[in-house]
Backbone as CSV, one residue per row, in Angstrom:
resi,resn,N_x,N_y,N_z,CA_x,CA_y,CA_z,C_x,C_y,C_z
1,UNK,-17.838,20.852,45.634,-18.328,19.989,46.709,-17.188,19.217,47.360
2,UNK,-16.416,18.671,46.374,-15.319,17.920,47.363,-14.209,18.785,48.299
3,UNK,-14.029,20.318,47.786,-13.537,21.148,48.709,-14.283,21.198,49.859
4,UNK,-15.611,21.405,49.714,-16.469,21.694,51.105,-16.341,20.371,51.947
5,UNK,-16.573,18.528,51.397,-16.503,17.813,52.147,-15.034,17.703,52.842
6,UNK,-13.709,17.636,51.762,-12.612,17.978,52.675,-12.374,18.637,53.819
7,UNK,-12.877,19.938,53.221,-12.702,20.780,54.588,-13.083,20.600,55.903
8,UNK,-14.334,20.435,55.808,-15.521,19.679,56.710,-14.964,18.467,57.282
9,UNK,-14.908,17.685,56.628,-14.418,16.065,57.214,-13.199,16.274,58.466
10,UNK,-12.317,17.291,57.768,-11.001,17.482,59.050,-11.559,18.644,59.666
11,UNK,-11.920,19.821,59.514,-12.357,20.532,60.623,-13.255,20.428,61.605
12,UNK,-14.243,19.316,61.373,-15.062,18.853,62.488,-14.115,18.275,63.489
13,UNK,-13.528,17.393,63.301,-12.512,17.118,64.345,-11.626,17.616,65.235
14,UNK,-11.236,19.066,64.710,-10.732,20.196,64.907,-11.626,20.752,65.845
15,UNK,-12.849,21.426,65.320,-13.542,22.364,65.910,-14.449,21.493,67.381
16,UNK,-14.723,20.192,67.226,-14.869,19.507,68.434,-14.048,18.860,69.875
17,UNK,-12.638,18.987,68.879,-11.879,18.796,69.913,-11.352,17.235,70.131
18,UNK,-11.925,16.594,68.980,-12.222,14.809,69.054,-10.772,14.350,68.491
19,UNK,-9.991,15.383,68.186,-8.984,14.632,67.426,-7.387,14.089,68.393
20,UNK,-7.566,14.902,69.738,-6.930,14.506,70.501,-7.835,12.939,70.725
21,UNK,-8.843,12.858,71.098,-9.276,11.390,71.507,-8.834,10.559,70.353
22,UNK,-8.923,10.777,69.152,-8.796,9.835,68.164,-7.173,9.465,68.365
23,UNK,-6.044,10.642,68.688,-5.199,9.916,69.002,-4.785,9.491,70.114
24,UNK,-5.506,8.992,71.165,-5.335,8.074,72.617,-5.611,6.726,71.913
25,UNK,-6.535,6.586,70.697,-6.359,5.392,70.209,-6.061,4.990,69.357
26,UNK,-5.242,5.999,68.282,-4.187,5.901,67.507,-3.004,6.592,67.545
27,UNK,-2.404,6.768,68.310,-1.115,7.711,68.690,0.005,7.937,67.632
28,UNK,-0.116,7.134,66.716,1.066,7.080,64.970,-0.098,7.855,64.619
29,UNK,0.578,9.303,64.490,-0.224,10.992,63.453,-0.460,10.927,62.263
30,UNK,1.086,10.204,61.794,1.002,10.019,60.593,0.091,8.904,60.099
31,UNK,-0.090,7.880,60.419,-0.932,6.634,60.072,-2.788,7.134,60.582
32,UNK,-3.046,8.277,61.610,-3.823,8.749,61.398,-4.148,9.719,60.424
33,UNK,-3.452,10.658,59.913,-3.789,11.277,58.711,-3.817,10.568,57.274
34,UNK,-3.227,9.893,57.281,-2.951,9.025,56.055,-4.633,8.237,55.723
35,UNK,-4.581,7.637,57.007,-6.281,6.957,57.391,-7.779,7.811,56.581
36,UNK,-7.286,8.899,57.424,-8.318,9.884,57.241,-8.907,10.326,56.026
37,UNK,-7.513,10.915,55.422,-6.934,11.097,54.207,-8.084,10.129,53.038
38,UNK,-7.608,8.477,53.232,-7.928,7.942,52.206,-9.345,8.048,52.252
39,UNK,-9.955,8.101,53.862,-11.303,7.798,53.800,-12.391,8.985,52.617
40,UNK,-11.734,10.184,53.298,-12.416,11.363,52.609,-12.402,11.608,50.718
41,UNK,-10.769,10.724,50.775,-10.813,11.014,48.895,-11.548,9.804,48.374
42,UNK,-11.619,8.488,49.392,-12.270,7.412,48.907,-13.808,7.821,48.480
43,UNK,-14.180,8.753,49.517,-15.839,8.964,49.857,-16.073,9.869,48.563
44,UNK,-15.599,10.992,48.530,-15.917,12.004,47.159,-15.410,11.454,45.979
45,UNK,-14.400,10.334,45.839,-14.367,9.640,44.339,-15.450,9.243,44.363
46,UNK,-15.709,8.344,45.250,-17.246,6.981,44.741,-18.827,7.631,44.661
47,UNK,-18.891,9.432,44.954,-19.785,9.684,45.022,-20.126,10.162,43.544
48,UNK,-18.442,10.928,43.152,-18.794,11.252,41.645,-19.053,10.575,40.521
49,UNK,-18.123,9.681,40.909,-18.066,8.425,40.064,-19.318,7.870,40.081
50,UNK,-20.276,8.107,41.146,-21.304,7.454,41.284,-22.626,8.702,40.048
51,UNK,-22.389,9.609,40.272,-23.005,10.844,39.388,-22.452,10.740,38.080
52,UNK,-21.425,10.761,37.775,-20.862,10.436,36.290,-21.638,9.587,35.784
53,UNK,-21.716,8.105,36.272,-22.219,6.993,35.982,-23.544,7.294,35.735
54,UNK,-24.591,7.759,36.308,-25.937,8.124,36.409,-26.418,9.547,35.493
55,UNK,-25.262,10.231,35.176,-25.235,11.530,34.320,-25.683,10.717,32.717
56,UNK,-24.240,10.234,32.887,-23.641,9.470,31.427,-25.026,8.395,30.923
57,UNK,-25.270,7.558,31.814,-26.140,6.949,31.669,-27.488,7.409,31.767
58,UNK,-28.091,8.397,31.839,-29.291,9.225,31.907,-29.027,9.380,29.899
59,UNK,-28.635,9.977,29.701,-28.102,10.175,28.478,-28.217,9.318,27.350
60,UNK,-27.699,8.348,27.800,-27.326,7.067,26.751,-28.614,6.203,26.745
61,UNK,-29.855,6.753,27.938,-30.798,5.888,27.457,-31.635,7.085,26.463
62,UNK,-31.639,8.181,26.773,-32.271,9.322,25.963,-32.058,8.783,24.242
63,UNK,-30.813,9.302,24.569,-30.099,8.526,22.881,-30.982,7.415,22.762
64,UNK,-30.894,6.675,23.145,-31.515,4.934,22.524,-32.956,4.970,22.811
65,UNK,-33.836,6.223,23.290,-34.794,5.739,23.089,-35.112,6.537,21.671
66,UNK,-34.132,7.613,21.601,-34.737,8.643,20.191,-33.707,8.115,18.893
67,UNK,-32.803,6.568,18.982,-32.397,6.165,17.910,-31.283,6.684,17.782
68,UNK,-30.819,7.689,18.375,-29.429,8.671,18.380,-28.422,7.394,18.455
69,UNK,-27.586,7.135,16.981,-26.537,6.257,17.612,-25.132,6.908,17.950
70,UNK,-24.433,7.013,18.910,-23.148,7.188,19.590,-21.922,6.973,19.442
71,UNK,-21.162,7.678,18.400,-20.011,6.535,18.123,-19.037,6.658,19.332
72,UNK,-18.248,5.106,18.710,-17.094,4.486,19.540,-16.647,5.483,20.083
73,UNK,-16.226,7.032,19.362,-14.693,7.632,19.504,-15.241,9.039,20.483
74,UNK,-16.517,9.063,20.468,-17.393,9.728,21.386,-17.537,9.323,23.034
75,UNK,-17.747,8.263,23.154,-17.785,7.357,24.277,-16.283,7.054,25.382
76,UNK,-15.210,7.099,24.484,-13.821,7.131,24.576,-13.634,8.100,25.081
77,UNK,-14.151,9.624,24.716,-13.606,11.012,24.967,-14.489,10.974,26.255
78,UNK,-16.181,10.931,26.577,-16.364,10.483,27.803,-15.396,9.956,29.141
79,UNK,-15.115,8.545,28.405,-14.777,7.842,29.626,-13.234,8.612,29.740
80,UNK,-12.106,9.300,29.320,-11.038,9.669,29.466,-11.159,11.019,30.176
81,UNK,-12.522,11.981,29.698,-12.994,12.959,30.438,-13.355,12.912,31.928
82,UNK,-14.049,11.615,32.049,-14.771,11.486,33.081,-13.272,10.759,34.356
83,UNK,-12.056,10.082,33.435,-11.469,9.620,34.344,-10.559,10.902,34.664
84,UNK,-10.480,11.870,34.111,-9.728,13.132,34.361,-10.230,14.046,35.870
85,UNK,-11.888,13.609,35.562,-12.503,14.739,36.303,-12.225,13.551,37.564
86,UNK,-12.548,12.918,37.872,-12.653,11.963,39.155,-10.799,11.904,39.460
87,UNK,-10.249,12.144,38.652,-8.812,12.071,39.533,-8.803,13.798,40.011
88,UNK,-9.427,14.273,39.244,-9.142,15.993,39.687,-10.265,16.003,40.813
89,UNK,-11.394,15.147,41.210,-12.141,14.856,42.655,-11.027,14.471,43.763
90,UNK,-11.115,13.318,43.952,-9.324,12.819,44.528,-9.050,14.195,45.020
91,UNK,-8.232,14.618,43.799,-6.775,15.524,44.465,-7.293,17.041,44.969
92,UNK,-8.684,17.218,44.585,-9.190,18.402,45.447,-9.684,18.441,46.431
93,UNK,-10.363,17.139,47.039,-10.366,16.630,48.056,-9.426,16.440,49.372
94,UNK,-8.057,15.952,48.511,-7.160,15.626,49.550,-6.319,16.695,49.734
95,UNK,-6.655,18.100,48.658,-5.921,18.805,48.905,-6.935,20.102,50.177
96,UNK,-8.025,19.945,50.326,-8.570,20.482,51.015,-8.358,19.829,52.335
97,UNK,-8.851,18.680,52.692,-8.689,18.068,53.698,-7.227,18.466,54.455
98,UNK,-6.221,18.421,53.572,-4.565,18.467,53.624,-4.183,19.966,54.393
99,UNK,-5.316,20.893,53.797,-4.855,22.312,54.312,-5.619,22.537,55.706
100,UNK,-6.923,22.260,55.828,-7.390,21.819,56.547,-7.148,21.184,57.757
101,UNK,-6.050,20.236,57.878,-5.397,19.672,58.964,-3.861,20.594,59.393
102,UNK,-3.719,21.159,58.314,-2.791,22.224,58.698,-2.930,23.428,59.128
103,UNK,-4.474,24.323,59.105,-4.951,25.301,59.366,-5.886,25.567,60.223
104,UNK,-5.885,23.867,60.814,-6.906,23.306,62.394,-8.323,24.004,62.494
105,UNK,-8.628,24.001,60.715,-10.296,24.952,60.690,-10.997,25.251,59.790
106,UNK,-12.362,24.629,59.519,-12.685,24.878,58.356,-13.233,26.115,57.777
107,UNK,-13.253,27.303,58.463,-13.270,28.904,57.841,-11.917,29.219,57.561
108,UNK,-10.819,28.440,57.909,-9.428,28.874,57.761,-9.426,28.520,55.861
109,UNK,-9.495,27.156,55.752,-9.505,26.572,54.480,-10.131,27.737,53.319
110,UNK,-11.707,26.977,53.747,-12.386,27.938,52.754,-11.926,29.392,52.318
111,UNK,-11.686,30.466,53.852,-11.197,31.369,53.886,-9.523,31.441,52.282
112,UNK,-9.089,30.963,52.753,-7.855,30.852,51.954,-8.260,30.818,50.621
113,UNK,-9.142,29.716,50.230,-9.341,29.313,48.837,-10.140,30.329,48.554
114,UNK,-11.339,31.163,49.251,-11.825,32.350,48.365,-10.731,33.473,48.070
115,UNK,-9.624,33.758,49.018,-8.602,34.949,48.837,-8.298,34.721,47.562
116,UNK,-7.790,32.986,47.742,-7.215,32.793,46.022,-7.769,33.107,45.243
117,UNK,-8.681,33.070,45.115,-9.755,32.655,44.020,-9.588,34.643,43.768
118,UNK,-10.304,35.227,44.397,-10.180,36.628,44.540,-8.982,37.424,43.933
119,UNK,-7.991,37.347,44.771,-7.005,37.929,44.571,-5.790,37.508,43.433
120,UNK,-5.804,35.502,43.972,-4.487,35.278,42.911,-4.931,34.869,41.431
121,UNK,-6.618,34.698,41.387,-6.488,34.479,39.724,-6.495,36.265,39.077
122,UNK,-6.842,37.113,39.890,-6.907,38.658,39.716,-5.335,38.823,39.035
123,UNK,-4.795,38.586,39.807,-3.172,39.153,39.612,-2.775,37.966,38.620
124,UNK,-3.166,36.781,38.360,-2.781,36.123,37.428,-3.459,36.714,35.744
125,UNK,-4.118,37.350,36.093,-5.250,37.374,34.577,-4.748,38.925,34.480
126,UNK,-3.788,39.997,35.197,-3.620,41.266,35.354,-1.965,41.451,35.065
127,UNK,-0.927,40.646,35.957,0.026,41.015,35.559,0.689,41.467,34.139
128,UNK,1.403,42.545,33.982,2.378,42.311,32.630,3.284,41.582,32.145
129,UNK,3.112,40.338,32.766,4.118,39.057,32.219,3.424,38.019,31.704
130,UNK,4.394,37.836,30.515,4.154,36.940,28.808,3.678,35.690,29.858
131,UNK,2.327,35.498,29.484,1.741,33.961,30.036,1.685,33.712,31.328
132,UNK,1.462,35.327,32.126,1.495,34.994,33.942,-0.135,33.633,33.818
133,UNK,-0.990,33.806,32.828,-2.142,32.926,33.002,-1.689,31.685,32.918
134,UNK,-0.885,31.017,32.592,-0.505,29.420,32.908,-0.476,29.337,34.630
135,UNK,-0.020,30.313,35.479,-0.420,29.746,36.777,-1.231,30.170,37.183
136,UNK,-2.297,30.270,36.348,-3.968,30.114,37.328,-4.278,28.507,37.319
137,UNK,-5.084,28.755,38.373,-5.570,27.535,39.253,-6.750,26.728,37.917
138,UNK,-7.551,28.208,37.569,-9.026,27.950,37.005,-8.132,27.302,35.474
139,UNK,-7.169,28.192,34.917,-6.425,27.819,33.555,-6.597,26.119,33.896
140,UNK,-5.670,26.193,34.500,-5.026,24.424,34.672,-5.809,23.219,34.759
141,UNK,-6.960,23.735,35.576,-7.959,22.744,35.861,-8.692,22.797,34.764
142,UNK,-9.395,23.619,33.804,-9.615,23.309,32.786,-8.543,22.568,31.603
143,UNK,-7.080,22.849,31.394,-6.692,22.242,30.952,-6.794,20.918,31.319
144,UNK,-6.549,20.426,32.462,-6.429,18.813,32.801,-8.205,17.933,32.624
145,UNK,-8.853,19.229,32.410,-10.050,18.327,32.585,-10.205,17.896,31.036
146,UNK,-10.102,18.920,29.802,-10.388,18.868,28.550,-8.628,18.888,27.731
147,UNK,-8.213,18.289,28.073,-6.637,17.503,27.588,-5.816,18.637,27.010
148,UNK,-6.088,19.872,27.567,-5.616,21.411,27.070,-6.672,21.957,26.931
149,UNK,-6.688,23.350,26.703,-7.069,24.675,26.545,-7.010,25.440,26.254
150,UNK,-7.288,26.523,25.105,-6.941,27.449,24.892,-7.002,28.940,25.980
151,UNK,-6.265,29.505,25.899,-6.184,30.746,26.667,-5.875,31.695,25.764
152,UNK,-6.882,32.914,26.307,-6.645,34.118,25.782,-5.708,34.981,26.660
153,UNK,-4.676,35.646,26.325,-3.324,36.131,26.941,-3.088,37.463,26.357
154,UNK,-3.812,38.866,26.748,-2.940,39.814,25.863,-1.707,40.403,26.184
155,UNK,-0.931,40.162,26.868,-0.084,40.337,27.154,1.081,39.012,25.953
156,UNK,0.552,38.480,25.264,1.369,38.195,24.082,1.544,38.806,22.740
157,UNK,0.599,40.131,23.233,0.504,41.054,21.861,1.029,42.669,22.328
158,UNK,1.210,42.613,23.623,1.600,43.961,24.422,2.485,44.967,23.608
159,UNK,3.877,44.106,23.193,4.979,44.714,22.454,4.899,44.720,20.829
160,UNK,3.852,43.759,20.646,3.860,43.507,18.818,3.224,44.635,18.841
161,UNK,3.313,44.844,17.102,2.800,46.428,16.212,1.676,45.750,15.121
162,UNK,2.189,44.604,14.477,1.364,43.541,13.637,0.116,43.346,14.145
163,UNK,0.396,42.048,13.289,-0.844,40.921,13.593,-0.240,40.243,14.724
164,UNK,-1.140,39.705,15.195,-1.170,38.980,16.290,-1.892,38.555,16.924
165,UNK,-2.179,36.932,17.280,-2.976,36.476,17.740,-2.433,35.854,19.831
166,UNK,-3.816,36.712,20.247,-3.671,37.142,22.017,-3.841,35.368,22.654
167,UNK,-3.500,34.258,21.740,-3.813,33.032,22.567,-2.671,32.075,22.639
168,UNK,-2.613,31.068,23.686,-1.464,30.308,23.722,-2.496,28.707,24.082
169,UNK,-1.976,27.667,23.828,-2.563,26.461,24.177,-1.901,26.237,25.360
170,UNK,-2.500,25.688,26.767,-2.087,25.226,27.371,-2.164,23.692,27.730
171,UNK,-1.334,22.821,27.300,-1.664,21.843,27.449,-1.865,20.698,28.817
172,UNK,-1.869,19.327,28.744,-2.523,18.770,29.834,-1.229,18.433,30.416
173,UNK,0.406,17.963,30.372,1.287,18.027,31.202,1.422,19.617,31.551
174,UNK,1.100,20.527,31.332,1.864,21.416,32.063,0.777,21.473,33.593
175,UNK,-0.715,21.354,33.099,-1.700,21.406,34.107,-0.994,20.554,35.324
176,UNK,-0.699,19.146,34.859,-0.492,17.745,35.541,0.232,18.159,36.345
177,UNK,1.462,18.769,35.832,2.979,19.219,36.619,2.417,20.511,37.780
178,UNK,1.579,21.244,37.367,1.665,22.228,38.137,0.817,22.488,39.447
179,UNK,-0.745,21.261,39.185,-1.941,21.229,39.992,-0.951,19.987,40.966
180,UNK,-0.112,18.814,40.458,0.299,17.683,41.291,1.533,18.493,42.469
181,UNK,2.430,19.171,41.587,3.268,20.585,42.569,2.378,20.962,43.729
182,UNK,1.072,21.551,43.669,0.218,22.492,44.406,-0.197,21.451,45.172
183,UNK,-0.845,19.979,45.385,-0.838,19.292,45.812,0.081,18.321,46.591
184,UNK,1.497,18.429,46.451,2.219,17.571,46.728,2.332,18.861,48.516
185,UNK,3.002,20.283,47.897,3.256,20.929,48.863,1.796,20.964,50.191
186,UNK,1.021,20.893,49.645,-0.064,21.369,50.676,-0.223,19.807,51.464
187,UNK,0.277,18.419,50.553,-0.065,17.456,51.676,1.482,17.124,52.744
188,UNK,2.221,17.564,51.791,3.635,17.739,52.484,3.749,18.449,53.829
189,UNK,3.113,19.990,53.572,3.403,21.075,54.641,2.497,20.312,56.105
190,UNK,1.152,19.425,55.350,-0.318,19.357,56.247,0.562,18.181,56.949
191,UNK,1.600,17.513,56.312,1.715,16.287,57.317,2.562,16.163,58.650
192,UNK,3.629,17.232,57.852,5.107,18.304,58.520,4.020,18.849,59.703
193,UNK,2.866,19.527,59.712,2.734,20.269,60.765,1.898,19.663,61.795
194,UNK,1.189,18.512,60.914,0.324,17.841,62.157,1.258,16.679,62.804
195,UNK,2.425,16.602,62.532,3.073,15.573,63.407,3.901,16.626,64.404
196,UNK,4.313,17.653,63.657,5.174,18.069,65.167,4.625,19.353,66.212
197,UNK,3.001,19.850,65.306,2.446,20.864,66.355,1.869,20.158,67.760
198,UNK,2.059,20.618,68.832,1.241,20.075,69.660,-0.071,20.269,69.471
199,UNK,-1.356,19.278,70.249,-2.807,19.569,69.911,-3.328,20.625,71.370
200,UNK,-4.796,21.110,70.922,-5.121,21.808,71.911,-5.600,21.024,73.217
């Protein structure tokens, strides 16, 4: 969902044509994208955050009405889960929105992210190279959501004759390093191109 509202939020502007007007009354591109930017990751944090809250708490009255008590260290893994997933809202958000203002369209976006999805976790889950699955998209984001992950990899047993076990852990800095990379470039390239393309 926060891909679809990203996308949406900047390609309406795009596909109407409103974004030249928006800058006759903000003419700084950058201080308009930036604007924009916060509004859309502001809007899909507070909505999840708003569902988390109402998930979690749907729950916790279930528990207390059937006596279920909850420990401390349960509640902890919640709230560290839940602050994982709402920063991974954020940055999928702003990374949609981000491509989005760089691709002046929201079938452009979407378009892109199904190829990926299609083609580059294909060739990630296919190549013959030791651990090409650390740069899938789907790997990572599960790692960052559940503080690592196991992955199944046979291509770590390709050359062995033994025993051997086909899995590697991927943990939550490598996710961090590699989803914040994928994010940094796409708001980098989106900001590079909406300040110096001309508009239609």
């Amino acid at each position: 969902m926060a891909v679809l509202v990203g996308a949406f939020f900047a390609g309406r502007d795009w596909t109407t044509g409103s974004m030249s007007t928006q800058l006759l009354h903000e003419p700084r591109r950058l201080r308009l994208w930036l604007t924009k930017a916060l509004a859309v990751v502001l809007g899909t944090t507070a909505a999840a955050a708003v569902l988390l809250v109402v998930f979690w708490g749907v729950l916790a009255v279930v528990a207390g009405t059937r006596d279920l008590s909850t420990p401390t260290d349960s509640w902890q893994l919640v709230a560290q889960t839940s602050g994982r997933a709402l920063a991974l809202v954020a940055a999928v958000s702003l990374g949609s929105y981000a491509l989005t203002m760089a691709l002046r369209h929201t079938v452009a976006t979407l378009g892109l992210l199904f190829a990926y999805a299609v083609v580059g976790e294909g060739l990630a889950a296919s190549l013959p190279f030791e651990k090409m699955s650390q740069w899938s998209v789907s790997h990572n984001v599960l790692a960052w959501v559940h503080d690592g992950v196991e992955v199944h990899d046979r291509s770590l047993c390709a050359d062995v004759t033994g025993a051997c076990s086909p899995t590697y852990q991927l943990d939550l800095q490598h996710s961090a390093t590699y989803l914040g990379a994928l994010l940094v470039l796409a708001v980098v390239g989106s900001v590079l191109t909406f300040r110096r393309r001309d508009l239609p």
